[in-house]
TORPA-4810 file (N, C-alpha, C, O; in nm, 3 decimals):
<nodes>
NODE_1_0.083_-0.119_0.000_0.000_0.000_0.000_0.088_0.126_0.000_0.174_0.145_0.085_X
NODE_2_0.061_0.207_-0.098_0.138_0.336_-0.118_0.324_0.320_-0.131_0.406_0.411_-0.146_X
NODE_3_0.354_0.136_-0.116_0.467_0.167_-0.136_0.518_0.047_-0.207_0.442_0.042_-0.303_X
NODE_4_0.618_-0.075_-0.220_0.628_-0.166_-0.244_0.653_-0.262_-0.144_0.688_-0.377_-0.172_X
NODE_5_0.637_-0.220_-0.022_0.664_-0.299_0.140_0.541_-0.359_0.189_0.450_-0.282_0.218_X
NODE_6_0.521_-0.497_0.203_0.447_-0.535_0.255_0.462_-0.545_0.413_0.562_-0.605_0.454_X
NODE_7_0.356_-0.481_0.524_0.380_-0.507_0.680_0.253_-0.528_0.707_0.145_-0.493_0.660_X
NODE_8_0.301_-0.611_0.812_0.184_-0.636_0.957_0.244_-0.597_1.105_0.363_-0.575_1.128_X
NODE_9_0.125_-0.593_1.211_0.188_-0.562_1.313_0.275_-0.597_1.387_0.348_-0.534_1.463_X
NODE_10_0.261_-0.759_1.350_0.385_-0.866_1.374_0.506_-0.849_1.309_0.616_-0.853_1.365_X
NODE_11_0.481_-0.820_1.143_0.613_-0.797_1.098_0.614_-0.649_1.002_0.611_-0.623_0.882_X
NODE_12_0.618_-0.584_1.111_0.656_-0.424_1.088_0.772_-0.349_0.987_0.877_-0.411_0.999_X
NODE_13_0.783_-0.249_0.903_0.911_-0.203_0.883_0.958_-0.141_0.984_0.883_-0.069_1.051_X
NODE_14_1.084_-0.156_1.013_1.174_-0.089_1.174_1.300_-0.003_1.141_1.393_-0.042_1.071_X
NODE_15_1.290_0.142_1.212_1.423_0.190_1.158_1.481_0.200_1.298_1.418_0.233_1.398_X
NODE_16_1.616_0.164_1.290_1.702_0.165_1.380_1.792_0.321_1.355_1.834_0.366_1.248_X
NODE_17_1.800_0.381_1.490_1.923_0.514_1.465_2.009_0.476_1.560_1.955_0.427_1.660_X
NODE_18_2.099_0.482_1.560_2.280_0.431_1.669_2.355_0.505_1.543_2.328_0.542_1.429_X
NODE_19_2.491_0.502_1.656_2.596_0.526_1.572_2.706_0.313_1.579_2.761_0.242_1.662_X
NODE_20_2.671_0.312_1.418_2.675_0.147_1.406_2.829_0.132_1.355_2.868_0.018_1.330_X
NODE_21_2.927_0.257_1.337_3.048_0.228_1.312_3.118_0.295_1.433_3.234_0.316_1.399_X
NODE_22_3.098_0.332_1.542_3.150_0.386_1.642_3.287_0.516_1.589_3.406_0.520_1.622_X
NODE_23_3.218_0.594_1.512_3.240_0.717_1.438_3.211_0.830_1.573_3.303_0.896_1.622_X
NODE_24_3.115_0.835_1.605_3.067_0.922_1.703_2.949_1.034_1.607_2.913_1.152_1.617_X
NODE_25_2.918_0.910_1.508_2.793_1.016_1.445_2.666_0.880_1.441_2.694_0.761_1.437_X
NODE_26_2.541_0.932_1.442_2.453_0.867_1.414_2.385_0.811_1.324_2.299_0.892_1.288_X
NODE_27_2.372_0.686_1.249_2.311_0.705_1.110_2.169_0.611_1.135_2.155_0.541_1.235_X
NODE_28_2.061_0.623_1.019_1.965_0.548_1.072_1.974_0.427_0.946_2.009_0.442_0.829_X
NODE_29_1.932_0.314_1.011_1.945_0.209_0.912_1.749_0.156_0.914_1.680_0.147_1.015_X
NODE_30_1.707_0.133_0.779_1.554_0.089_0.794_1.564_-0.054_0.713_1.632_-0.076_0.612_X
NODE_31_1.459_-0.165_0.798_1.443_-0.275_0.754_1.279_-0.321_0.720_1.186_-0.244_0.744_X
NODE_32_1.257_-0.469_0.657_1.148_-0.561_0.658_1.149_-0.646_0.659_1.249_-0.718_0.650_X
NODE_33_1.017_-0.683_0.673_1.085_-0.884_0.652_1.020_-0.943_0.567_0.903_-0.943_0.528_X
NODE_34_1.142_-1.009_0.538_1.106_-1.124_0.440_1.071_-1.313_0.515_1.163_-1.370_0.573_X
NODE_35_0.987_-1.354_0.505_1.060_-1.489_0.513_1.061_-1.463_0.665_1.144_-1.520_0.736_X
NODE_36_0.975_-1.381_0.712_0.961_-1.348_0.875_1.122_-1.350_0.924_1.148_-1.418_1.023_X
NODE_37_1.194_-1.301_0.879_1.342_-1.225_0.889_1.376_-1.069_0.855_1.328_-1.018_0.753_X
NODE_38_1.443_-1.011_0.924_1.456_-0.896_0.984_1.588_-0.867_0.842_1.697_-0.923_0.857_X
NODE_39_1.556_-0.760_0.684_1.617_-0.732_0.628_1.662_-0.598_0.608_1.560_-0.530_0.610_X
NODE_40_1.789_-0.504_0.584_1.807_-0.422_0.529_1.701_-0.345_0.395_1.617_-0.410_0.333_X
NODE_41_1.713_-0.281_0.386_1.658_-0.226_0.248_1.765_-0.178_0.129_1.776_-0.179_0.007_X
NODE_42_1.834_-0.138_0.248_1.989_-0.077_0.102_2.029_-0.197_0.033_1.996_-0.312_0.065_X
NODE_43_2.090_-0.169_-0.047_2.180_-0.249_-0.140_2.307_-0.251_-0.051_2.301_-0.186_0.053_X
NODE_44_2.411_-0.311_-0.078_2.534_-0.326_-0.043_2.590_-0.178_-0.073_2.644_-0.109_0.013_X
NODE_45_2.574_-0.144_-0.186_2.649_0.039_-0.242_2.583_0.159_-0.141_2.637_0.247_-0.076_X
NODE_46_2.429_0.118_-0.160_2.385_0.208_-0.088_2.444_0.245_0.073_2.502_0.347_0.112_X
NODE_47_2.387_0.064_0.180_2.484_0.076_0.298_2.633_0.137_0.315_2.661_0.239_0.378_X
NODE_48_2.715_0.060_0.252_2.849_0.142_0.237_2.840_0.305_0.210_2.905_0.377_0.285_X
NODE_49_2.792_0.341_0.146_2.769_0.534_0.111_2.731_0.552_0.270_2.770_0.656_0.324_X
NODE_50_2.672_0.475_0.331_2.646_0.550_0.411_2.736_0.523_0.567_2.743_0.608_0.656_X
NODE_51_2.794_0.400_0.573_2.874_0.374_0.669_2.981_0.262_0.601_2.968_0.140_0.586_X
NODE_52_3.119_0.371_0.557_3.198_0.297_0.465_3.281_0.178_0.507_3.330_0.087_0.440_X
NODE_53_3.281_0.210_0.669_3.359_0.103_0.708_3.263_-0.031_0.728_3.300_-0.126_0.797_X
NODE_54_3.169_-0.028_0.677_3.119_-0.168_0.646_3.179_-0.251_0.513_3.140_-0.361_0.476_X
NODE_55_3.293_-0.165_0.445_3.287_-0.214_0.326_3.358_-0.354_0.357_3.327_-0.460_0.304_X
NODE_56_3.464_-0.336_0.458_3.587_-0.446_0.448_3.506_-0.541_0.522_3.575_-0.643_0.518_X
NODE_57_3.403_-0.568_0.586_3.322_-0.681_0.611_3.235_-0.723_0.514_3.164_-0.815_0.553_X
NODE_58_3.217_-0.692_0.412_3.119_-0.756_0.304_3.197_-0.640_0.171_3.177_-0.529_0.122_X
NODE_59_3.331_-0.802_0.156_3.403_-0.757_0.032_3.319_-0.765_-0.105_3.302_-0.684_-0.196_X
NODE_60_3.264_-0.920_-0.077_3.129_-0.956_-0.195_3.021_-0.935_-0.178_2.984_-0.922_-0.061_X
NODE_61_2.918_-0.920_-0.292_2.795_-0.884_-0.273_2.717_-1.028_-0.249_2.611_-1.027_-0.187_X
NODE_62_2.759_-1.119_-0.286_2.711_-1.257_-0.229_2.718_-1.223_-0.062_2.614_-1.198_-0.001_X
NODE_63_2.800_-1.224_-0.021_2.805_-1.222_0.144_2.719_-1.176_0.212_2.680_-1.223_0.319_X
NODE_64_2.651_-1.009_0.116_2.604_-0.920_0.139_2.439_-0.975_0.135_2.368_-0.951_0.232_X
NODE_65_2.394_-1.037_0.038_2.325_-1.103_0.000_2.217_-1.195_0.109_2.096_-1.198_0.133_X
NODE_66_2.345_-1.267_0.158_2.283_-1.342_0.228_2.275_-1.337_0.449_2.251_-1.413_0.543_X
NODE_67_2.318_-1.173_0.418_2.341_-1.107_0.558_2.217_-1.041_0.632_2.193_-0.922_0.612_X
NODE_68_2.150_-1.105_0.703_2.057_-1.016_0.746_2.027_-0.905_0.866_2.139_-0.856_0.881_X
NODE_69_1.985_-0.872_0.911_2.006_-0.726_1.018_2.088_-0.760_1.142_2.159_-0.678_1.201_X
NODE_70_2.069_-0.917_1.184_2.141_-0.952_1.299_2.272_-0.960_1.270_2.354_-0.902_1.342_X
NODE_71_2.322_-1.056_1.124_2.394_-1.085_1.066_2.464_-0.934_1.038_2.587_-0.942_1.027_X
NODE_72_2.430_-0.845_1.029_2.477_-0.706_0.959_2.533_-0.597_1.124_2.642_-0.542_1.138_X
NODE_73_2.458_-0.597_1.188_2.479_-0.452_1.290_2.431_-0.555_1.456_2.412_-0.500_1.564_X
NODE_74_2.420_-0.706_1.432_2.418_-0.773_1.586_2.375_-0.698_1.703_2.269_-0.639_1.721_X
NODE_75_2.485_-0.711_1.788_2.409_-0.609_1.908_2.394_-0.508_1.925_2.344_-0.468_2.030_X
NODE_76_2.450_-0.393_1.786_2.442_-0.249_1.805_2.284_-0.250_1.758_2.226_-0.142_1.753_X
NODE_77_2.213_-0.372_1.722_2.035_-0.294_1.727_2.014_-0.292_1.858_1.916_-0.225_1.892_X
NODE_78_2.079_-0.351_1.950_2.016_-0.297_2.108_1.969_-0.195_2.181_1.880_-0.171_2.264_X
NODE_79_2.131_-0.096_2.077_2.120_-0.026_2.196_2.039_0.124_2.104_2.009_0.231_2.157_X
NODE_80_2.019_0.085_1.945_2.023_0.211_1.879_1.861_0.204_1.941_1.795_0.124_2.007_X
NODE_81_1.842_0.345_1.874_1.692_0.403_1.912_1.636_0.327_1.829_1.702_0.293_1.730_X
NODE_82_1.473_0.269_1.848_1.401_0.195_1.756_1.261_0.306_1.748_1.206_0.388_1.821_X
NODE_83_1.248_0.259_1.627_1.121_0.304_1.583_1.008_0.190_1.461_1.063_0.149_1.359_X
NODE_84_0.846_0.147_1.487_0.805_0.080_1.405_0.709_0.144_1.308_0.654_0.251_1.331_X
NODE_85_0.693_0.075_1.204_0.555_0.107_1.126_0.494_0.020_1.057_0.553_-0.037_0.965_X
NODE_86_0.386_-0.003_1.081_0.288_-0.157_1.050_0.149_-0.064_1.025_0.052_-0.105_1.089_X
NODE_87_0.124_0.061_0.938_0.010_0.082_0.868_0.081_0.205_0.787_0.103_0.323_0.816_X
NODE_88_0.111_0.115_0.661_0.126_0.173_0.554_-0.001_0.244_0.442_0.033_0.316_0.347_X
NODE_89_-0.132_0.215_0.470_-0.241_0.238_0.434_-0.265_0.366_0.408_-0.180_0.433_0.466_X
NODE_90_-0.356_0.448_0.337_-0.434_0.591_0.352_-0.563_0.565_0.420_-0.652_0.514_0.351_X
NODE_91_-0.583_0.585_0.516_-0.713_0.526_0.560_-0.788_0.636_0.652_-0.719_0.728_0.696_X
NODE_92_-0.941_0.631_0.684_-0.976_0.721_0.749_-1.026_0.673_0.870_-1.085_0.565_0.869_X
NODE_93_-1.015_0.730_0.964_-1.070_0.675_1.165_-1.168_0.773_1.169_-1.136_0.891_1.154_X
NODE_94_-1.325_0.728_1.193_-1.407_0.727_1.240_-1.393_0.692_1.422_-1.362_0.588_1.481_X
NODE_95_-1.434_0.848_1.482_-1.455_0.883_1.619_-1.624_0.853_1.652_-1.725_0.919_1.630_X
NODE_96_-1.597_0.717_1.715_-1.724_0.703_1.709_-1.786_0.736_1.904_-1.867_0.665_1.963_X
NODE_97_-1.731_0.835_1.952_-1.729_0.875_2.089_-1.662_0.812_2.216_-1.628_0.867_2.321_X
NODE_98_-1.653_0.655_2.169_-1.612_0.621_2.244_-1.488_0.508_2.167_-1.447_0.439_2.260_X
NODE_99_-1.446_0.483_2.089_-1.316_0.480_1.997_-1.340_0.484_1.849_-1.446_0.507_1.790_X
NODE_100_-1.193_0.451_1.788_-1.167_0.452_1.644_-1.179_0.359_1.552_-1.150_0.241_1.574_X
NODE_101_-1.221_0.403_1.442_-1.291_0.287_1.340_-1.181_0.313_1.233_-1.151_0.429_1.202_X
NODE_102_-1.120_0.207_1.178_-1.033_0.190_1.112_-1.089_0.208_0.927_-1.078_0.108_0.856_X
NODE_103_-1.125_0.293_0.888_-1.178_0.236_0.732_-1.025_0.258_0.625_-0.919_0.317_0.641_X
NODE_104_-1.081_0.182_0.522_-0.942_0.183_0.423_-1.044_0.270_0.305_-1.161_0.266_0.267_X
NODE_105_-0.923_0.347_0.276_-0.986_0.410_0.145_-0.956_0.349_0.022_-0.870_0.261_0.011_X
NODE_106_-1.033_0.398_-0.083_-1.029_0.329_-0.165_-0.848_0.288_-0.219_-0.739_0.338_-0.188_X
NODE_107_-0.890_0.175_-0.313_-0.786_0.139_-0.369_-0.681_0.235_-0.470_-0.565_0.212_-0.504_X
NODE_108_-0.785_0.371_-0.510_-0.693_0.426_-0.590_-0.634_0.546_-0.491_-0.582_0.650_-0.533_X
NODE_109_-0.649_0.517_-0.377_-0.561_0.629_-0.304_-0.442_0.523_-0.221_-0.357_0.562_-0.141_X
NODE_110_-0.463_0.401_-0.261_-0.306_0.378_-0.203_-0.215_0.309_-0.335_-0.128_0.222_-0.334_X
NODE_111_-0.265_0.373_-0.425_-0.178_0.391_-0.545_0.001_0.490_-0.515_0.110_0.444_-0.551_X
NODE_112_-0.010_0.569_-0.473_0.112_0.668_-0.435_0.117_0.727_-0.301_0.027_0.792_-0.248_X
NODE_113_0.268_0.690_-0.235_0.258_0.817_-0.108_0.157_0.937_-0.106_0.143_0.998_-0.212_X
NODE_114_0.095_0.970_-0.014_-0.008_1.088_0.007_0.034_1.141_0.108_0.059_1.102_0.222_X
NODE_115_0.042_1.280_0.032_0.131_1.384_0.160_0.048_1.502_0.196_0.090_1.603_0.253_X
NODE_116_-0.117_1.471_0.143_-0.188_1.632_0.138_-0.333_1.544_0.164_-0.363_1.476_0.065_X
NODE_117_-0.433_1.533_0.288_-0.581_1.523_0.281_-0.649_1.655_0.346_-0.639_1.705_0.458_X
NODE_118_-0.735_1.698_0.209_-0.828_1.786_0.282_-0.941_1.722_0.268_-0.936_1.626_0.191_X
NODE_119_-1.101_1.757_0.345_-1.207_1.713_0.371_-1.284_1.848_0.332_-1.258_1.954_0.390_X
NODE_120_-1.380_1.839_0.232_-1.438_1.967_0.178_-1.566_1.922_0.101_-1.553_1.808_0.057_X
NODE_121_-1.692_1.980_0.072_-1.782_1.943_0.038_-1.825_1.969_-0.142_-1.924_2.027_-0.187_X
NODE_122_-1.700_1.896_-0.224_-1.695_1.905_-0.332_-1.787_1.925_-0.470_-1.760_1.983_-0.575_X
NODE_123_-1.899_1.858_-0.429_-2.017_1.831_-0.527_-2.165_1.924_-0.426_-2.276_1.906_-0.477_X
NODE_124_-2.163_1.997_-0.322_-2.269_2.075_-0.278_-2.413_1.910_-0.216_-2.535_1.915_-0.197_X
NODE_125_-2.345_1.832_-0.208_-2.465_1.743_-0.142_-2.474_1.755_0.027_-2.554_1.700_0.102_X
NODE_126_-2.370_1.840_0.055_-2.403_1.807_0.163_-2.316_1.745_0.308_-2.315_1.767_0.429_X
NODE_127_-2.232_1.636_0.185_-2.122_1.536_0.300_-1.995_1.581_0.220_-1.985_1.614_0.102_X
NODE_128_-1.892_1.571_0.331_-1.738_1.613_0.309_-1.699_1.480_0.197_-1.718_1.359_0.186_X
NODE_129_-1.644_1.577_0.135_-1.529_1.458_0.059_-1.407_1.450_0.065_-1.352_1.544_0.122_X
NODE_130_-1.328_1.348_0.015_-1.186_1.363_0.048_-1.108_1.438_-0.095_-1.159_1.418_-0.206_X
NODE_131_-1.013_1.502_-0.086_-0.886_1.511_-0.180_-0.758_1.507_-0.129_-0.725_1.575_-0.032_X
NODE_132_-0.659_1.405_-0.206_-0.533_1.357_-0.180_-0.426_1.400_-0.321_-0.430_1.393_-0.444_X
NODE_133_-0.331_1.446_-0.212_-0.262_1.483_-0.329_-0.128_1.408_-0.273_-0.129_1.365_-0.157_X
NODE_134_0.010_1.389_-0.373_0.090_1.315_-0.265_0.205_1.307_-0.420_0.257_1.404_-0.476_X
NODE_135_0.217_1.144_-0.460_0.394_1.138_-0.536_0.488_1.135_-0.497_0.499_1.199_-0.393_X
NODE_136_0.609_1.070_-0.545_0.701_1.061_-0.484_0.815_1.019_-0.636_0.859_0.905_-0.652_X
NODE_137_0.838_1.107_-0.709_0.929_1.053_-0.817_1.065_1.085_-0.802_1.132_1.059_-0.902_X
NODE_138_1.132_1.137_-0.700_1.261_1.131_-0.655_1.333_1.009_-0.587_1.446_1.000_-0.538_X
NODE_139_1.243_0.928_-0.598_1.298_0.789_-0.542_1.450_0.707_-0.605_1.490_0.721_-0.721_X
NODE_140_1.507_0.633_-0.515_1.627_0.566_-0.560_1.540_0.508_-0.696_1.418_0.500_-0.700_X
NODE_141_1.618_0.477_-0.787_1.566_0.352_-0.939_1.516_0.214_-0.881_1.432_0.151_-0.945_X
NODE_142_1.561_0.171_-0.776_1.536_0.021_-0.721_1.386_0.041_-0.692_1.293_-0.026_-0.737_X
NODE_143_1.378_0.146_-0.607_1.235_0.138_-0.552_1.089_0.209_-0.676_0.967_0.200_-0.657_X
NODE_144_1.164_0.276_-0.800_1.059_0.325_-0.896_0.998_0.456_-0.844_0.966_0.476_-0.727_X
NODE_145_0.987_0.525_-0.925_0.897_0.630_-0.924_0.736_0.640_-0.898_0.660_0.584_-0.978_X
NODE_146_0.693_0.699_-0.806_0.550_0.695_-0.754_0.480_0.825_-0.867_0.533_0.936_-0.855_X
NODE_147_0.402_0.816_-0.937_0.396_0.930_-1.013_0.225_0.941_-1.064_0.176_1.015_-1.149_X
NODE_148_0.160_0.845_-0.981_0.011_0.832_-1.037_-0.096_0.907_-0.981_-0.207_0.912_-1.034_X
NODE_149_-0.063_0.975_-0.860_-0.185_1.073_-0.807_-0.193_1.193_-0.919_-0.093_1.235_-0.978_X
NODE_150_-0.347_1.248_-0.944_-0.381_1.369_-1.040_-0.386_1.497_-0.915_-0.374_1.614_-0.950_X
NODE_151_-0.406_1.458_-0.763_-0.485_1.540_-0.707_-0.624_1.483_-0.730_-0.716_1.518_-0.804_X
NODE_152_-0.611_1.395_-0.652_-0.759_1.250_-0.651_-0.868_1.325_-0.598_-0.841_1.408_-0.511_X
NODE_153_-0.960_1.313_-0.626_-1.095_1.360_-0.568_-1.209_1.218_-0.550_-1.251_1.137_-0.633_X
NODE_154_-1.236_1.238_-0.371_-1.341_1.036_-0.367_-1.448_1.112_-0.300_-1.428_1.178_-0.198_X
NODE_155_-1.568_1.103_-0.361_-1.688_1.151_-0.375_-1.713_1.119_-0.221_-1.610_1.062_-0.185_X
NODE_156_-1.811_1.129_-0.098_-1.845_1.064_0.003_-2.024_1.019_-0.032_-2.126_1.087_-0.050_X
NODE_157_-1.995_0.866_-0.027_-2.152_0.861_-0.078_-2.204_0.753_0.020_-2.253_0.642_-0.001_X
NODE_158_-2.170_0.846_0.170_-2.228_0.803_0.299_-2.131_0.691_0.413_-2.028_0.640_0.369_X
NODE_159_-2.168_0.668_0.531_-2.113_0.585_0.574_-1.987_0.558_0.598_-1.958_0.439_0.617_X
NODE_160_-1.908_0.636_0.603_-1.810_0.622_0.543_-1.730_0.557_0.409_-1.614_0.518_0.400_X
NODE_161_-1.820_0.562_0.328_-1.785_0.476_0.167_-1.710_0.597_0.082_-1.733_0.701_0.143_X
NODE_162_-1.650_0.616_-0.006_-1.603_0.696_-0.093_-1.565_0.616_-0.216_-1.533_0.498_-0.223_X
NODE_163_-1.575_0.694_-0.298_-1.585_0.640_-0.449_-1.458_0.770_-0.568_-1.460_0.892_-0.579_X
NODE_164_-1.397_0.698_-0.613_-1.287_0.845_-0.667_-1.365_0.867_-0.779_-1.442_0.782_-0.823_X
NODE_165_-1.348_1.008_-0.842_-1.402_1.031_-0.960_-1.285_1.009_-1.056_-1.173_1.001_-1.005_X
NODE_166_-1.294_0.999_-1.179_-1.169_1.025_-1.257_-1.170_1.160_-1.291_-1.263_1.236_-1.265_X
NODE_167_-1.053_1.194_-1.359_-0.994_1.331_-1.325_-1.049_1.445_-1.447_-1.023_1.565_-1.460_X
NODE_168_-1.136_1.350_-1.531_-1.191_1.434_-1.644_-1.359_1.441_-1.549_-1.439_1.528_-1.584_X
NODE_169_-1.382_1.384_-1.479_-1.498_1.445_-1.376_-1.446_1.532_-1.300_-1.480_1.647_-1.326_X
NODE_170_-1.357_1.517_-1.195_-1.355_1.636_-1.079_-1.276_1.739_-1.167_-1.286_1.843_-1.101_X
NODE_171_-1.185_1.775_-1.304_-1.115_1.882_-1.317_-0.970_1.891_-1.313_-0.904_1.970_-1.380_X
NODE_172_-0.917_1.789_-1.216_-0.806_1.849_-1.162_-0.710_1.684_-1.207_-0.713_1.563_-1.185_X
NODE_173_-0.662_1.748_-1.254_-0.522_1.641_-1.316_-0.383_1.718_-1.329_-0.334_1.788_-1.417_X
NODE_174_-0.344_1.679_-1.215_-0.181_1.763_-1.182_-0.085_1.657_-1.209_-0.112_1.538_-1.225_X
NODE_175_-0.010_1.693_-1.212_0.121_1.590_-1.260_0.262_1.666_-1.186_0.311_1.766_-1.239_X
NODE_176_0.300_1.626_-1.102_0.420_1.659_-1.046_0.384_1.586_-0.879_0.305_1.496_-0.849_X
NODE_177_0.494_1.681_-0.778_0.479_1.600_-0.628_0.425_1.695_-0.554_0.483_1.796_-0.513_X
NODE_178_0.261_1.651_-0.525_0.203_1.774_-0.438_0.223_1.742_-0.321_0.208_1.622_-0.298_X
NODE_179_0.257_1.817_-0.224_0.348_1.863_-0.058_0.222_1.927_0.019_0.202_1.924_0.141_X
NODE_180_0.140_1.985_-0.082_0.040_2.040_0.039_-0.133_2.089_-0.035_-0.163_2.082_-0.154_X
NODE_181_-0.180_2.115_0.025_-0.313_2.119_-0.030_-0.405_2.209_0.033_-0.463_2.158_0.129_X
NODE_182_-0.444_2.362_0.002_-0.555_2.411_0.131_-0.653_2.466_0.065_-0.665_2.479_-0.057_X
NODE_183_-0.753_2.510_0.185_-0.905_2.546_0.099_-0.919_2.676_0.190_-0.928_2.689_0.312_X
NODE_184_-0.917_2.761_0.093_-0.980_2.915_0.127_-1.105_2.985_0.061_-1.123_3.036_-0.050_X
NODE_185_-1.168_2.971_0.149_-1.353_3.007_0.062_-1.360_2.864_-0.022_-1.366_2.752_0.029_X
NODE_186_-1.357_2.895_-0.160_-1.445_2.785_-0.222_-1.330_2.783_-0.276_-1.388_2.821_-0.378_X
NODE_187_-1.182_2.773_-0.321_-1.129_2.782_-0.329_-0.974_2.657_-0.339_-0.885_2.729_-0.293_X
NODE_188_-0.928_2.564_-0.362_-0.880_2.487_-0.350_-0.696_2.458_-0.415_-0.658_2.394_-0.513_X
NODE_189_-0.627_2.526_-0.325_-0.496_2.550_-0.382_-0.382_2.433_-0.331_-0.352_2.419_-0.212_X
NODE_190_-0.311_2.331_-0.471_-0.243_2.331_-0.437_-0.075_2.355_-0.472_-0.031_2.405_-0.575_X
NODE_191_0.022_2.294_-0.331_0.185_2.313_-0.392_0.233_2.245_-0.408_0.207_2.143_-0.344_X
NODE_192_0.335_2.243_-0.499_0.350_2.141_-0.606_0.523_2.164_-0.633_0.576_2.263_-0.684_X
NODE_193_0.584_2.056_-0.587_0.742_2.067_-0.596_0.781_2.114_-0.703_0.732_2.068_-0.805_X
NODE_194_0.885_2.224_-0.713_0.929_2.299_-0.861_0.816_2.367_-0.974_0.858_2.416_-1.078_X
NODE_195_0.697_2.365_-0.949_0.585_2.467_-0.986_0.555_2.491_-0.916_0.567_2.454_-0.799_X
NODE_196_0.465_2.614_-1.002_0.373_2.721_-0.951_0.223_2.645_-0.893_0.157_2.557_-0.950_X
NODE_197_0.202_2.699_-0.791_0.072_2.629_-0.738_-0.010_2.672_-0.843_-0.008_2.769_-0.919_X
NODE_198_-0.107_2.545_-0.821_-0.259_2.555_-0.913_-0.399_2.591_-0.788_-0.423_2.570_-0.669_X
NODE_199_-0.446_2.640_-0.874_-0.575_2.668_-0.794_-0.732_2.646_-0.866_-0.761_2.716_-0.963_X
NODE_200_-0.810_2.565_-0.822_-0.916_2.516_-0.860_-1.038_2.570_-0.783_-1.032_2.583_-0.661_X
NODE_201_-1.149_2.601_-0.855_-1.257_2.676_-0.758_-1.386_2.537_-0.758_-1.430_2.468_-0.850_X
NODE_202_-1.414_2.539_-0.622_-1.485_2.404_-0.639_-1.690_2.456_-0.595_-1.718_2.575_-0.604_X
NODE_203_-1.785_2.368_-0.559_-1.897_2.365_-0.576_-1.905_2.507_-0.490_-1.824_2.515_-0.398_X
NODE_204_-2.002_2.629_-0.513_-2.075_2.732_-0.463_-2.201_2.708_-0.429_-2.271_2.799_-0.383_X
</nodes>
């Protein structure tokens, strides 16, 4: 969802921060699992760029290969700072007074990282709808370019259900990495890495 990492709460992505070459600087290393085993994400080139004196322990990339997080940084995951994440989803929580309702949004919003939800009453019926704006095409080549959000618009047609329009219905088909998204009056602006914001005027 939104990325190419599959997690559960059991098997989470985890980033570790320590200083793992005893440099006296900190670097953060992030993993997943495969095969319910605890993996790196870098490549061998990548790790090394970032802590070179790993190089002379994994001369080959076979070695490298078959090294996994214990196998790689052992007891310095003890002591580094941990951090987890096991909901990769876009999803919306319903406060239902006395707790949270987990809904998943639709499938075409966990198409790409989403870095922008506003809630606005798009079509004049009445109920809020969602718009997501998000992308991510600066990514390493291994992991691919995220490049499919227009600036999504998902109708609310009750209950928490939402339905996306395509982008020759709601208007708005952006193409670049939108960072942010706001609504002033009727008004709907967003910013957009290396352009000029767009601005869309929505239902009166």
């Amino acid at each position: 969802m939104n990325n190419q990492f599959i997690t559960t709460a059991e098997e989470p992505m985890e980033l570790y921060y320590g200083d793992f070459d005893d440099n006296g600087t900190a670097e953060p290393v992030i993993s997943y699992y495969i095969d319910h085993k605890r993996w790196p994400i870098y490549s061998r080139d990548d790790l090394i760029q970032q802590i070179p004196s790993y190089n002379k322990r994994f001369l080959y990339f076979s070695d490298y290969a078959k090294a996994d997080m214990e196998d790689i940084f052992g007891e310095k995951l003890r002591t580094a700072v941990h951090y987890t994440s096991s909901q990769m989803s876009s999803i919306l929580l319903e406060n239902t007074g006395s707790k949270f309702i987990i809904h998943q949004l639709p499938m075409q919003a966990q198409w790409y990282p989403v870095y922008s939800i506003n809630m606005l009453d798009a079509n004049g019926d009445g109920k809020k709808d969602i718009i997501i704006g998000g992308n991510q095409t600066y990514s390493r080549i291994k992991f691919g370019a995220y490049a499919c959000g227009k600036g999504d618009v998902f109708i609310n047609n009750g209950n928490c259900r939402f339905e996306r329009l395509f982008p020759m219905q709601s208007g708005i088909r952006i193409t670049g990495d939108i960072r942010n998204a706001i609504v002033i009056g009727h008004q709907l602006i967003f910013g957009i890495n290396d352009k000029q914001p767009l601005c869309y005027s929505f239902y009166k």
